[in-house]
C-alpha positions as CSV (number, residue, x, y, z in Angstrom):
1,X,125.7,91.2,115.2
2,X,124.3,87.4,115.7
3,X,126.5,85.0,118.1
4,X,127.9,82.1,116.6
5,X,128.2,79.7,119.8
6,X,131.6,77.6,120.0
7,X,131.3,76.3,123.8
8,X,134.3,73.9,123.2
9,X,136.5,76.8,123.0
10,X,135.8,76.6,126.3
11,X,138.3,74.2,127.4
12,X,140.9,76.2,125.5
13,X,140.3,79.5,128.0
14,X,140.0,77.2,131.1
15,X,143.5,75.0,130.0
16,X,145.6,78.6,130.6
17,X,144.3,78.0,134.2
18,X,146.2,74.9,134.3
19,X,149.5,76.2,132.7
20,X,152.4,77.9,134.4
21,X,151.3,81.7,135.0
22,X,147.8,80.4,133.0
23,X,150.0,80.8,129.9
24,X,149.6,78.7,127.6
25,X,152.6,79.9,125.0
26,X,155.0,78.8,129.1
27,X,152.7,75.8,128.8
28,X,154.2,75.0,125.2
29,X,157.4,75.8,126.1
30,X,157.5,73.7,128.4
31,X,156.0,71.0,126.9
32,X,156.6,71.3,123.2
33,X,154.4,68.9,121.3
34,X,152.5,68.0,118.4
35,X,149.4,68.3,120.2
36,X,150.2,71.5,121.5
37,X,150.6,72.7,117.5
38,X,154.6,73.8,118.4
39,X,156.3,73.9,115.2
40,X,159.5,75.0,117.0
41,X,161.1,75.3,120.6
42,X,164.8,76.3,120.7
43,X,166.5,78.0,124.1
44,X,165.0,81.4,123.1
45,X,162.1,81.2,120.9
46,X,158.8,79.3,120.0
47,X,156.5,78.6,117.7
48,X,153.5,77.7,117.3
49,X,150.5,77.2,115.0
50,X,147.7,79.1,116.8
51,X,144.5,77.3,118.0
52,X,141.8,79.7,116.4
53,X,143.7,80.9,113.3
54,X,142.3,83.6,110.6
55,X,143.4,82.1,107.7
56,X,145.6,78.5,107.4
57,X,149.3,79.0,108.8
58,X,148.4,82.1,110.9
59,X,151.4,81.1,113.7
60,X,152.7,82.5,116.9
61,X,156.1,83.3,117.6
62,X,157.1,84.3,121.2
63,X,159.7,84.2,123.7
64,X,160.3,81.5,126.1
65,X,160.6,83.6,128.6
66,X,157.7,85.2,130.3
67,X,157.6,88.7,129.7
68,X,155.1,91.1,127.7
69,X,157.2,93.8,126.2
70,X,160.1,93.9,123.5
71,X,162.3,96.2,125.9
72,X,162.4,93.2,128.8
73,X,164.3,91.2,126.4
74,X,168.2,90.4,126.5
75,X,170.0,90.6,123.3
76,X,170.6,86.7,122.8
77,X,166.2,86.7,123.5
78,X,166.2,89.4,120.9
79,X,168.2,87.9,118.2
80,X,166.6,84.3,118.7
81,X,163.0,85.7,118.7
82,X,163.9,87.2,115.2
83,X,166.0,84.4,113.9
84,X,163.0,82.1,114.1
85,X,160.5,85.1,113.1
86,X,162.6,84.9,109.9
87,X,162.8,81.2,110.0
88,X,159.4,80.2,109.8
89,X,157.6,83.4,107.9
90,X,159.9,81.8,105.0
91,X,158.4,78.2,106.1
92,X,154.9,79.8,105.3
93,X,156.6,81.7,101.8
94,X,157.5,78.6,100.8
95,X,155.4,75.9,101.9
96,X,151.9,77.5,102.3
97,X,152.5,79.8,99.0
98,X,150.2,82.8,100.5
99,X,150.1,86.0,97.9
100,X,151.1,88.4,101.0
101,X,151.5,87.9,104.7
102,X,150.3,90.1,107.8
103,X,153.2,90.1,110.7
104,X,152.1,92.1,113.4
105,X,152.2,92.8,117.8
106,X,149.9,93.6,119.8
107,X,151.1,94.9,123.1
108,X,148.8,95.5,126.2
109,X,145.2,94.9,126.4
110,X,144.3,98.2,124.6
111,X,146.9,97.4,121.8
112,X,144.4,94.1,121.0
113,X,146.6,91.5,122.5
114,X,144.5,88.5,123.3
115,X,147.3,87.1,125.8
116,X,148.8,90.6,127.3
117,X,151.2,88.9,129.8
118,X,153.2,86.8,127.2
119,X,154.7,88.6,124.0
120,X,154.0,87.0,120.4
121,X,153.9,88.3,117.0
122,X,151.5,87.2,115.0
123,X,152.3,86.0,111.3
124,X,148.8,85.7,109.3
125,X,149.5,84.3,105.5
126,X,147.2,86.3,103.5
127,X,145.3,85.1,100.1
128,X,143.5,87.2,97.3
129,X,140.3,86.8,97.9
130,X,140.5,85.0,101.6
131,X,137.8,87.1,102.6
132,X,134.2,86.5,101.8
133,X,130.6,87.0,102.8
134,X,130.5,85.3,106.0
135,X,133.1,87.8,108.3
136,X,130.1,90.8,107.3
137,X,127.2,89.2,107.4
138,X,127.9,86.6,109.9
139,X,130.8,87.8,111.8
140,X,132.3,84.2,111.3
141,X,135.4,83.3,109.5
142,X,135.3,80.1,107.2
143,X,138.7,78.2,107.7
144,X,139.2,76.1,104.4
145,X,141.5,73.8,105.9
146,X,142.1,71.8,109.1
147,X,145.3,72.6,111.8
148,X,146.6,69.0,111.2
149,X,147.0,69.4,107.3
150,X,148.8,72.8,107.8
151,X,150.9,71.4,110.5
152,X,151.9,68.6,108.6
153,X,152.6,71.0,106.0
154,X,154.9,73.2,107.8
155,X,156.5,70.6,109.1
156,X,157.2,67.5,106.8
157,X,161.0,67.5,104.9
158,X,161.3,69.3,101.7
């Protein structure tokens, strides 16, 4: 497998550093904004557009509160967290139009999670055909659009 070298992602690592608990979902929750890609803060969730994204629309949603595992949660966390799961997988149905979606966990550093310490779940919108050449014979993902355009898609009125 070749290297494809992105050194500004760089400065997305190091900025965790500089966010409460190096967290950058506390860090957005704390300072929702449209440079920070939040979609959504409310007193028990967030969400977010995530920074390297498989496919357009692939967003976080997490808990405001610090914690890593599903069973930490209070029920008002619980029912909030899903509330806006709900809300904004049918903000990507209906805006975004994908074919299929991928909504997914991962928990713990051998369960894949990129950010152990901070629970999300992932929703992915999913295309036929989103896949091509370049993930097998470069091990690089071509994103067809920019994070602004599917912001401002997630977000502007109906």
């Amino acid at each position: 497998m070749k290297n494809l070298w992105a050194p500004w992602r760089m400065v997305y690592v190091e900025s965790w550093s500089e966010s409460p608990n190096g967290c950058f979902l506390c860090d957005a929750a704390g300072n929702p904004s449209r440079e920070k890609l939040v979609l959504e803060r409310n007193p028990h969730a967030l969400a977010i557009l995530n920074l390297y994204p498989y496919n357009p629309g692939h967003l976080l949603v997490a808990p405001v509160r610090h914690v890593d595992d599903f069973s930490l949660l209070g029920e008002e966390e619980s029912v909030g967290l899903y509330r806006t799961l709900l809300k904004w997988i049918g903000q990507v149905k209906s805006r975004l139009k994908p074919d299929g979606l991928n909504v997914g966990v991962n928990i713990g550093v051998a369960g894949g999670a990129g950010l152990p310490q901070h629970l999300h779940i992932h929703v992915v919108p999913r295309w036929r055909g989103d896949t091509d050449f370049m993930p097998i014979v470069a091990s690089t993902k071509v994103m067809p659009e920019l994070l602004e355009s599917t912001y401002q898609k997630l977000t502007q009125d109906s």
